[in-house]
FITISE-813448 format. One line per field, with one value per atom (N, C-alpha, C): residue number from 1; residue in one letter; chain; atom name; x, y, z. Coordinates in pm, 1 decimal, always signed. Layout:
// FITISE-813448
nr = (NUM | ...)
rest = (A | ...)
kette = (A | ...)
atom = (CA | ...)
u = (X | ...)
v = (Y | ...)
w = (Z | ...)
END
This chain:
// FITISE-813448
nr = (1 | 1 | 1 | 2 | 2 | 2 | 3 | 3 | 3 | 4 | 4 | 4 | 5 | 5 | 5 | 6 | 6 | 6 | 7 | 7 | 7 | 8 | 8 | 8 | 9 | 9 | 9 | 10 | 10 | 10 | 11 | 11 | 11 | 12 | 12 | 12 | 13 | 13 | 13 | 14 | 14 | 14 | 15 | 15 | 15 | 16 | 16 | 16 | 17 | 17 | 17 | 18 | 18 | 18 | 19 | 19 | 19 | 20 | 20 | 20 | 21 | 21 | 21 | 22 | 22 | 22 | 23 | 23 | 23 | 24 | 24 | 24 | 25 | 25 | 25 | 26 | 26 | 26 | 27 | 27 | 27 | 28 | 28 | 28 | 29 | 29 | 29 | 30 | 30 | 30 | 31 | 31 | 31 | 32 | 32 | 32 | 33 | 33 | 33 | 34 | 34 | 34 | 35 | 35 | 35 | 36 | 36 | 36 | 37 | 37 | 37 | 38 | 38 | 38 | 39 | 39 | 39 | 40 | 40 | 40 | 41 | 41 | 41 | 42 | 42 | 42 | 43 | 43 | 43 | 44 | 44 | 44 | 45 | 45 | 45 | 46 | 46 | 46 | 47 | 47 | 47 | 48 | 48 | 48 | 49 | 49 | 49 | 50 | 50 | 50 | 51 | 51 | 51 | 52 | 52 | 52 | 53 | 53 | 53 | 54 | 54 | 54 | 55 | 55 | 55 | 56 | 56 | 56 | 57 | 57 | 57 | 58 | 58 | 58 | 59 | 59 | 59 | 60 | 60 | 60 | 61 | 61 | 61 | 62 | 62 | 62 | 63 | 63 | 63 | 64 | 64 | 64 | 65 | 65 | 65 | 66 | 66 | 66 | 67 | 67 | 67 | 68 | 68 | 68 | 69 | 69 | 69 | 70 | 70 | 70 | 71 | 71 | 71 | 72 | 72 | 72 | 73 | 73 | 73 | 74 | 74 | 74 | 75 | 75 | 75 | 76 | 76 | 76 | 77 | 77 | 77 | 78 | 78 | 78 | 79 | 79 | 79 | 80 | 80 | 80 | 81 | 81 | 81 | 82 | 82 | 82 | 83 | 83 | 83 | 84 | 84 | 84 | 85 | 85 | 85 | 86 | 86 | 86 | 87 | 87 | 87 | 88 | 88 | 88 | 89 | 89 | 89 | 90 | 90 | 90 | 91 | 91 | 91 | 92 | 92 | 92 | 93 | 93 | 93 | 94 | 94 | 94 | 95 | 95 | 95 | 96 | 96 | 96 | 97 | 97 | 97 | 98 | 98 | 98 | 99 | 99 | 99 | 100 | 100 | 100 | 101 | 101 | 101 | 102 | 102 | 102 | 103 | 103 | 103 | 104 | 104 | 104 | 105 | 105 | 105 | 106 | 106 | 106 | 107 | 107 | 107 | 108 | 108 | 108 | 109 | 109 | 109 | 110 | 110 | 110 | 111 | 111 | 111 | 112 | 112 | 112 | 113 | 113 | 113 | 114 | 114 | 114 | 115 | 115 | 115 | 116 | 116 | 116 | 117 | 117 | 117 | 118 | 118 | 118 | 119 | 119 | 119)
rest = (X | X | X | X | X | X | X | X | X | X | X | X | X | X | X | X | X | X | X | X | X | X | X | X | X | X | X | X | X | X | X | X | X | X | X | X | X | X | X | X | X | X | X | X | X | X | X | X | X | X | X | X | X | X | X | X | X | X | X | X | X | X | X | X | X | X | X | X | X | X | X | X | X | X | X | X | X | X | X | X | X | X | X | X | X | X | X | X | X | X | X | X | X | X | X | X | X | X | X | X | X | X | X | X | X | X | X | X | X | X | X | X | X | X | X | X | X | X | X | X | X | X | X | X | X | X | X | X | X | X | X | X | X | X | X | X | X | X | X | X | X | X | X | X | X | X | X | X | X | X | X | X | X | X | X | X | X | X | X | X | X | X | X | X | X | X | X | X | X | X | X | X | X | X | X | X | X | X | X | X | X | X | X | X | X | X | X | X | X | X | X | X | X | X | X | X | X | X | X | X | X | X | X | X | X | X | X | X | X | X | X | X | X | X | X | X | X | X | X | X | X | X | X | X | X | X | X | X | X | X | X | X | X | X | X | X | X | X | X | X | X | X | X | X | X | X | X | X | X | X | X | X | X | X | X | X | X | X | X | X | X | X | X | X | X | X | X | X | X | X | X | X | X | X | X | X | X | X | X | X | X | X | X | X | X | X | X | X | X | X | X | X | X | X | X | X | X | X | X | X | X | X | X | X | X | X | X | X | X | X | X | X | X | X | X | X | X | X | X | X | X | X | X | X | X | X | X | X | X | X | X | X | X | X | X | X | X | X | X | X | X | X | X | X | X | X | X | X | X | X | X | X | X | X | X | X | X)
kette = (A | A | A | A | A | A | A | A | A | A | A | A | A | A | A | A | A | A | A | A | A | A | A | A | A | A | A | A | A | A | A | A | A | A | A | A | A | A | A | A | A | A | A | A | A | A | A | A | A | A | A | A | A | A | A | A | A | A | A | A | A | A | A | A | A | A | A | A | A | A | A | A | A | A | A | A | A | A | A | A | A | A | A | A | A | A | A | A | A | A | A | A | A | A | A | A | A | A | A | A | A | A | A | A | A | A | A | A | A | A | A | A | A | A | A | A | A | A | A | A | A | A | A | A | A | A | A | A | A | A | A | A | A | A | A | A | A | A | A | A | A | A | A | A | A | A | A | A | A | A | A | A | A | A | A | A | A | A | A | A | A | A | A | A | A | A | A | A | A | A | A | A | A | A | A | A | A | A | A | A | A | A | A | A | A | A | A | A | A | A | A | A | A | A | A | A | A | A | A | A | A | A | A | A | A | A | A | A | A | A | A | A | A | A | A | A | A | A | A | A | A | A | A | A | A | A | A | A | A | A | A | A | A | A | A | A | A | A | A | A | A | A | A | A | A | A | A | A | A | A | A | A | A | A | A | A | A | A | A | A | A | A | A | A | A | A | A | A | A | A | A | A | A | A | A | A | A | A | A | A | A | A | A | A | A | A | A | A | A | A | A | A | A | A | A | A | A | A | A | A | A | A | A | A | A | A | A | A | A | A | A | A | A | A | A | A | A | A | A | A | A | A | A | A | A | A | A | A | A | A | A | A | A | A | A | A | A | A | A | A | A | A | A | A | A | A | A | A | A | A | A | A | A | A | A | A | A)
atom = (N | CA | C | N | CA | C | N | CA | C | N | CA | C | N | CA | C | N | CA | C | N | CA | C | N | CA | C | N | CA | C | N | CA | C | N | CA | C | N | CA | C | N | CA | C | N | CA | C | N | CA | C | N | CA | C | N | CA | C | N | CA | C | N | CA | C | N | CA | C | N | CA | C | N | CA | C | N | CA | C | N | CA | C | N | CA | C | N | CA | C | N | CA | C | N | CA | C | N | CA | C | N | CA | C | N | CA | C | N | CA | C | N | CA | C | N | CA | C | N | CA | C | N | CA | C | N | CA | C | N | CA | C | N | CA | C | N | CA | C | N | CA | C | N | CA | C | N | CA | C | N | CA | C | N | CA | C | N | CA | C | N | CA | C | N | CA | C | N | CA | C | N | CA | C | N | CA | C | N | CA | C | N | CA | C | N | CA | C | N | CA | C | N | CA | C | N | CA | C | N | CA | C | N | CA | C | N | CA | C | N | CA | C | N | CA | C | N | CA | C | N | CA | C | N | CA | C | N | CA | C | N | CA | C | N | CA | C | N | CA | C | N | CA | C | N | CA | C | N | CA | C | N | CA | C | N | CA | C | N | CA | C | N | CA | C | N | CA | C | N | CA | C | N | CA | C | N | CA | C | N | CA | C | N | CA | C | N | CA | C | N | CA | C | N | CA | C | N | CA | C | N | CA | C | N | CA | C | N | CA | C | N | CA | C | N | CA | C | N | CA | C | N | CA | C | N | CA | C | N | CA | C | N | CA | C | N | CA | C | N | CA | C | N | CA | C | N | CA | C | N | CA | C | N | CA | C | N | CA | C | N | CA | C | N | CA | C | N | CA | C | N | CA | C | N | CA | C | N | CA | C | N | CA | C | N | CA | C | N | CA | C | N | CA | C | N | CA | C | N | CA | C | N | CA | C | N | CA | C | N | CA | C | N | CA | C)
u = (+1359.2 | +1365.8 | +1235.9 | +1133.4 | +931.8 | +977.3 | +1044.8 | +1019.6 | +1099.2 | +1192.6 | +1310.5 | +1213.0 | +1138.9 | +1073.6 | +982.5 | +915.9 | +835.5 | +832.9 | +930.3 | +1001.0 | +1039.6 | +1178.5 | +1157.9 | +1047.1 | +954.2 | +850.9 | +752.9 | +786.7 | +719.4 | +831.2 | +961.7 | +1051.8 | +1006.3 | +996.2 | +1038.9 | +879.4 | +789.8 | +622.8 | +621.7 | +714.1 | +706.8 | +806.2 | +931.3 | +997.7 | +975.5 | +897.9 | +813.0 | +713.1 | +633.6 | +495.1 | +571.3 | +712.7 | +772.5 | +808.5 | +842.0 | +876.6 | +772.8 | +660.5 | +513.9 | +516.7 | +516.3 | +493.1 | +534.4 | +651.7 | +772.8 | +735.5 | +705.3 | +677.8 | +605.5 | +449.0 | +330.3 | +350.5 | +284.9 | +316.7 | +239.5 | +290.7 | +234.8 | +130.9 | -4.1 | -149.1 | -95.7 | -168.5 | -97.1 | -141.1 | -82.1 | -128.2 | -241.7 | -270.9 | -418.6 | -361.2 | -447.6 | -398.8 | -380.6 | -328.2 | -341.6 | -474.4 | -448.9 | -566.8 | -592.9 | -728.8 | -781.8 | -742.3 | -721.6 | -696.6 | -577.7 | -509.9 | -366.0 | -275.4 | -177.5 | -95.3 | +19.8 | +171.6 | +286.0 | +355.7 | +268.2 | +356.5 | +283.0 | +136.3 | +67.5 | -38.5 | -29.2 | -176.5 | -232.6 | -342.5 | -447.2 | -484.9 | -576.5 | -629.4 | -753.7 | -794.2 | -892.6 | -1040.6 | -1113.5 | -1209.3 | -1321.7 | -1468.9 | -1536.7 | -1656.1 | -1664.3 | -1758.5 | -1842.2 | -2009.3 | -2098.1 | -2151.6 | -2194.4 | -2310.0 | -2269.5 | -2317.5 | -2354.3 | -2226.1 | -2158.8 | -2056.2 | -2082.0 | -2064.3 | -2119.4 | -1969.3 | -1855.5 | -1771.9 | -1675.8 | -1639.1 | -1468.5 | -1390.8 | -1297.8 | -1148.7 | -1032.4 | -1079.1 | -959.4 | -842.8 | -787.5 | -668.6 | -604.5 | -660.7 | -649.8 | -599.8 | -685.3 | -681.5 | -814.3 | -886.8 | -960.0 | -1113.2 | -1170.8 | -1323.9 | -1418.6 | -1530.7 | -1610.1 | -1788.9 | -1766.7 | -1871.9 | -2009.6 | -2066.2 | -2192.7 | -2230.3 | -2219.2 | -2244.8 | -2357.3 | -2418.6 | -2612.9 | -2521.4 | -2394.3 | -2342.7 | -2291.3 | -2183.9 | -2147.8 | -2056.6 | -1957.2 | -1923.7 | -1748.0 | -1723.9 | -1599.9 | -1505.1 | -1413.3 | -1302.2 | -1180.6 | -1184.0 | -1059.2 | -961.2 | -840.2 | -761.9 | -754.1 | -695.0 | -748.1 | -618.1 | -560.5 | -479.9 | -508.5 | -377.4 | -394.7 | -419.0 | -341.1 | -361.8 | -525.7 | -599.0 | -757.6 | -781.5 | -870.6 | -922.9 | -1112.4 | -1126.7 | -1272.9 | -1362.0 | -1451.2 | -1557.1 | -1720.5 | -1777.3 | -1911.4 | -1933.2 | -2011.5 | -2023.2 | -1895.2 | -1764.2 | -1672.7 | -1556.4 | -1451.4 | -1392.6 | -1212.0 | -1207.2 | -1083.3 | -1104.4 | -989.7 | -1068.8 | -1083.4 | -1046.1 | -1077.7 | -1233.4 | -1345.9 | -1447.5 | -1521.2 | -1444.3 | -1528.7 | -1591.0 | -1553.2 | -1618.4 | -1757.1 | -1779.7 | -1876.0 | -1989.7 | -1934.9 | -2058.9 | -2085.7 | -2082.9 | -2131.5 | -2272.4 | -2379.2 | -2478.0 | -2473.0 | -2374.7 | -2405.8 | -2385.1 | -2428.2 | -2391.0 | -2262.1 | -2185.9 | -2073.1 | -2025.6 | -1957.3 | -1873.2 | -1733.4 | -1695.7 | -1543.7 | -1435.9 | -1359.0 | -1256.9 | -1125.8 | -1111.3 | -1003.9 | -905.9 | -802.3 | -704.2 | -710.7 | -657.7 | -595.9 | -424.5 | -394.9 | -231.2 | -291.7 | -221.4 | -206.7 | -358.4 | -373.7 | -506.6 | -603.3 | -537.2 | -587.1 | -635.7 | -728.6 | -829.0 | -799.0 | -736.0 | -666.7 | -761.9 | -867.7 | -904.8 | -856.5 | -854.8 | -806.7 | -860.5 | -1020.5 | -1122.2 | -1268.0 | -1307.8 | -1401.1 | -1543.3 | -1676.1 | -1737.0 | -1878.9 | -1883.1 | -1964.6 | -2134.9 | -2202.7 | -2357.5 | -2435.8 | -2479.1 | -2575.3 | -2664.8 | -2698.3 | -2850.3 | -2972.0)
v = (-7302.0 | -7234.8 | -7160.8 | -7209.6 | -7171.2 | -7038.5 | -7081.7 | -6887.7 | -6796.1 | -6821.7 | -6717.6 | -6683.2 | -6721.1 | -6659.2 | -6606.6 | -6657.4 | -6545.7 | -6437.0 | -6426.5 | -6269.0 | -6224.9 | -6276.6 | -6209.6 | -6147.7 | -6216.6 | -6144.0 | -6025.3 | -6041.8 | -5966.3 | -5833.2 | -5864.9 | -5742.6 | -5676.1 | -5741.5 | -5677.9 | -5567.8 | -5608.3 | -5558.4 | -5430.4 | -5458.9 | -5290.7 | -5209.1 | -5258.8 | -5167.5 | -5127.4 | -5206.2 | -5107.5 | -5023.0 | -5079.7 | -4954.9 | -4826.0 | -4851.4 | -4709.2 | -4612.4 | -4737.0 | -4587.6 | -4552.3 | -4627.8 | -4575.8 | -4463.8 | -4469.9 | -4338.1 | -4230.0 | -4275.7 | -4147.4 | -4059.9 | -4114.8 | -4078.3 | -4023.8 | -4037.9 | -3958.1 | -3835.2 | -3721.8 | -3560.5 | -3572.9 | -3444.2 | -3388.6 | -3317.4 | -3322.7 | -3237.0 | -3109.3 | -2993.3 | -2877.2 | -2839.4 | -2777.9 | -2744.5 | -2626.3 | -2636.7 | -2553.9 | -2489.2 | -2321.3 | -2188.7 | -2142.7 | -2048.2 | -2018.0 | -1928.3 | -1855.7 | -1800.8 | -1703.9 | -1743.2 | -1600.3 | -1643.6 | -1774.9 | -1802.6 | -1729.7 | -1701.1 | -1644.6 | -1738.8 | -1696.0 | -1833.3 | -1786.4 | -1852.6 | -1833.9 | -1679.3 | -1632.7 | -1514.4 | -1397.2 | -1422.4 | -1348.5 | -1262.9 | -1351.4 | -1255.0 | -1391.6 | -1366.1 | -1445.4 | -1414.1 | -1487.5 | -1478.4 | -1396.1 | -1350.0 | -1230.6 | -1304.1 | -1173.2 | -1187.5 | -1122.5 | -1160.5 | -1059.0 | -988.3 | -880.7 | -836.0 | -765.1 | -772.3 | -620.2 | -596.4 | -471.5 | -386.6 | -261.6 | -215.1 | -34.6 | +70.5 | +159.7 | +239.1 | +286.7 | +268.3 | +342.8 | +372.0 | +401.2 | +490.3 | +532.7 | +636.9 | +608.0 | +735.6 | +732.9 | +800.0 | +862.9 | +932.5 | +938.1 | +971.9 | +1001.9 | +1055.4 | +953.0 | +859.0 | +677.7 | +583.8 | +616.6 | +504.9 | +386.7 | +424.4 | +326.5 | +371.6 | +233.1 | +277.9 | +103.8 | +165.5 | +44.3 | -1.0 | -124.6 | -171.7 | -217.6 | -207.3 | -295.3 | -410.8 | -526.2 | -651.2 | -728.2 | -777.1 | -853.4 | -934.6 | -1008.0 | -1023.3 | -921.0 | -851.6 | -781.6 | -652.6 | -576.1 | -441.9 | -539.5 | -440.8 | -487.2 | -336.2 | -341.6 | -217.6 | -288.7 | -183.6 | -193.3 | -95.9 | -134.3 | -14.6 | -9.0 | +151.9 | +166.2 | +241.5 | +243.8 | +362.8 | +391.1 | +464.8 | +476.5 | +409.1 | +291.9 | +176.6 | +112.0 | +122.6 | +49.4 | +118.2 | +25.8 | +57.7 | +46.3 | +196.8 | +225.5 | +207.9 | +147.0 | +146.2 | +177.3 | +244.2 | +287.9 | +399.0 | +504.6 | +673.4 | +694.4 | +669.7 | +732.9 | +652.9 | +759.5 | +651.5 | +644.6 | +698.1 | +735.4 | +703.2 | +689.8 | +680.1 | +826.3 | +936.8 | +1053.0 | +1098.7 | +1037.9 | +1069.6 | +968.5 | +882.5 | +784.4 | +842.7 | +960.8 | +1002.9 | +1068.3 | +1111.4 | +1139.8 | +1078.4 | +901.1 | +802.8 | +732.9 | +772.3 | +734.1 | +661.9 | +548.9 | +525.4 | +456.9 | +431.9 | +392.8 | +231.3 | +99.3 | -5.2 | -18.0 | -74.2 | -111.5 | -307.7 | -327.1 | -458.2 | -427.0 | -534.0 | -472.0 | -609.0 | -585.4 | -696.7 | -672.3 | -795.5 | -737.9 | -856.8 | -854.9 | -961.2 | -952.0 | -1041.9 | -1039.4 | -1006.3 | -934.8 | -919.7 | -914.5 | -1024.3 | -1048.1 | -973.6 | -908.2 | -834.5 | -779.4 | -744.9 | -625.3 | -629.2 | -579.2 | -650.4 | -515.7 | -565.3 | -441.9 | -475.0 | -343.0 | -352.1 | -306.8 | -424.4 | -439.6 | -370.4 | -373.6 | -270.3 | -251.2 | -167.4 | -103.6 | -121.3 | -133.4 | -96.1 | -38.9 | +96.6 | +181.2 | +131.7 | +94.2 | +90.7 | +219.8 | +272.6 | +411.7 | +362.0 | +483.5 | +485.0 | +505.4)
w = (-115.4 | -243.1 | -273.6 | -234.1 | -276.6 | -199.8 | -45.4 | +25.8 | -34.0 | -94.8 | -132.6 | -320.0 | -314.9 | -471.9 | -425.9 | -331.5 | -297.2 | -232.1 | -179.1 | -58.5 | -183.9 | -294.2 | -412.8 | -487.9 | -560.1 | -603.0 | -555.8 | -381.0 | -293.2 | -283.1 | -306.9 | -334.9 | -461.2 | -582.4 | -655.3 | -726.8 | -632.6 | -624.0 | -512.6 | -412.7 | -356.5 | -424.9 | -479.3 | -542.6 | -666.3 | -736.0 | -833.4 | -801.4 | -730.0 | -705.6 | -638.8 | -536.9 | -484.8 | -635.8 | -713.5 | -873.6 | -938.3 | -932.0 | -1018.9 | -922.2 | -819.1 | -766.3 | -719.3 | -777.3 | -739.2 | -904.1 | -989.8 | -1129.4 | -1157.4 | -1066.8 | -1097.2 | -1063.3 | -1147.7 | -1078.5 | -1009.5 | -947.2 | -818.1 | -870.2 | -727.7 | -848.1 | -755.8 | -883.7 | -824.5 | -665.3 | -657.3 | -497.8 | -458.4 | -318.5 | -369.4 | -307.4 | -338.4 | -327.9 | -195.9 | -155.3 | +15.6 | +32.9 | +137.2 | +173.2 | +125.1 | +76.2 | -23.3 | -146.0 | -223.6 | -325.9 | -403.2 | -324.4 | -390.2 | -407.8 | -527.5 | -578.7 | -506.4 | -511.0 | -452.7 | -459.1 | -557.4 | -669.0 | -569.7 | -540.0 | -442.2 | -543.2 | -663.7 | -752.3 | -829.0 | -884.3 | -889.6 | -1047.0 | -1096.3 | -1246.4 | -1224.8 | -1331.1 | -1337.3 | -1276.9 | -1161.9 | -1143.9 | -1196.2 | -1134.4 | -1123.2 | -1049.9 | -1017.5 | -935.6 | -959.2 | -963.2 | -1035.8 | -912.6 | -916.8 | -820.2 | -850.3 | -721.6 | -710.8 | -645.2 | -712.8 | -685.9 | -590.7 | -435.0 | -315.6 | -273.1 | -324.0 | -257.0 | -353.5 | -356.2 | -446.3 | -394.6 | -346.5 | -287.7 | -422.8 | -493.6 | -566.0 | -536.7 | -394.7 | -348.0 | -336.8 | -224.9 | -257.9 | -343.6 | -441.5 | -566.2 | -524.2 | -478.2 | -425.3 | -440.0 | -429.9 | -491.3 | -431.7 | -411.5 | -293.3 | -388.3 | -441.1 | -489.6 | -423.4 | -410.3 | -312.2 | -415.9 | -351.1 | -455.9 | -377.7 | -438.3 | -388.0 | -248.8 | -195.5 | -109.8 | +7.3 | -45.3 | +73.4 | -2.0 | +27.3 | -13.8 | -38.0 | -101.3 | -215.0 | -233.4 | -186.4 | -179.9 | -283.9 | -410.6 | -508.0 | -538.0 | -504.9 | -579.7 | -743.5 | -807.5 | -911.3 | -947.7 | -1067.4 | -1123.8 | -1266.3 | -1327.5 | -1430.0 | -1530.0 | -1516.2 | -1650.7 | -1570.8 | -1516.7 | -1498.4 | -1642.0 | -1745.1 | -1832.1 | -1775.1 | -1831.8 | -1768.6 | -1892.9 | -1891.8 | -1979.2 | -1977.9 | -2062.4 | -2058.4 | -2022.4 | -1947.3 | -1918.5 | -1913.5 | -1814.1 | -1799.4 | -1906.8 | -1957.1 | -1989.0 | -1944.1 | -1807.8 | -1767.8 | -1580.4 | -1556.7 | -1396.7 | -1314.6 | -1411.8 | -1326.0 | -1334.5 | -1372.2 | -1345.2 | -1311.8 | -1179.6 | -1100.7 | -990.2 | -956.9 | -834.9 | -856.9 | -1003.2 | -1072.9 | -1071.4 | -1038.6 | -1095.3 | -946.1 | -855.4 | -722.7 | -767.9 | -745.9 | -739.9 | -888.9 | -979.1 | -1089.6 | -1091.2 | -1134.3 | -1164.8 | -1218.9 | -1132.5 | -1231.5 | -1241.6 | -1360.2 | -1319.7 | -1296.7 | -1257.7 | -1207.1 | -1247.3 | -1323.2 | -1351.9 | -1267.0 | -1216.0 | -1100.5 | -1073.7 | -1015.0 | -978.7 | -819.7 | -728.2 | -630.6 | -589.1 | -514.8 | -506.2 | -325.1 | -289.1 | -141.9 | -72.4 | -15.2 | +62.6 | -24.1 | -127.9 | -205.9 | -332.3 | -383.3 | -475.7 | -575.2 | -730.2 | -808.4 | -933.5 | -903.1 | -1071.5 | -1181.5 | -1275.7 | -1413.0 | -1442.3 | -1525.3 | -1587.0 | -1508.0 | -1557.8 | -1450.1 | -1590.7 | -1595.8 | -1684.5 | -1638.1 | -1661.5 | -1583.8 | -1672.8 | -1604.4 | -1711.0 | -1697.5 | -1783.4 | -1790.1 | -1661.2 | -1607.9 | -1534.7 | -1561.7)
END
């Protein structure tokens, strides 16, 4: 009778801890590569340095940051701020400081807003 209460009690101690833990959530999962979520875009970043390229045929424009160089696409809705205030006079500001608010979408780094600092 002593073994059959205790194989019981010893049942009824894994089949609870299997539901404590069927119950706990799941922690979210970490991002894939390049910190992209499932959807393939990301929460707002950011990047400052020096305007050393911009393509307007493209849509594209290349930051130099105290790390390494940074290529963003750009359209109409980028809200530009400071000297320029549209993105048709980015090619204007070659050599100027900028910050750059931007998302990820899979490869490609899409700036949100652009904010040009005087020289």
């Amino acid at each position: 009778m002593h073994r059959i209460l205790i194989l019981l009690a010893a049942f009824v101690l894994v089949v609870a801890a299997s539901a404590q833990a069927q119950d706990k959530p799941s922690p979210p999962s970490s991002p894939g590569v390049g910190g992209a979520t499932p959807g393939g875009s990301q929460a707002s970043a950011t990047a400052s340095g020096e305007l050393t390229d911009v393509d307007a045929k493209g849509g594209t424009f290349t930051v130099k940051t105290a790390t390494d160089e940074m290529k963003f696409r750009y359209d109409d809705q980028t809200k530009v701020t400071g000297a320029q205030k549209s993105t048709a006079g980015l090619a204007t500001m070659k050599g100027s400081e900028v910050t750059v608010q931007y998302k990820k979408e899979g490869a490609n780094n899409i700036a949100t807003s652009i904010d040009i600092h005087a020289k």
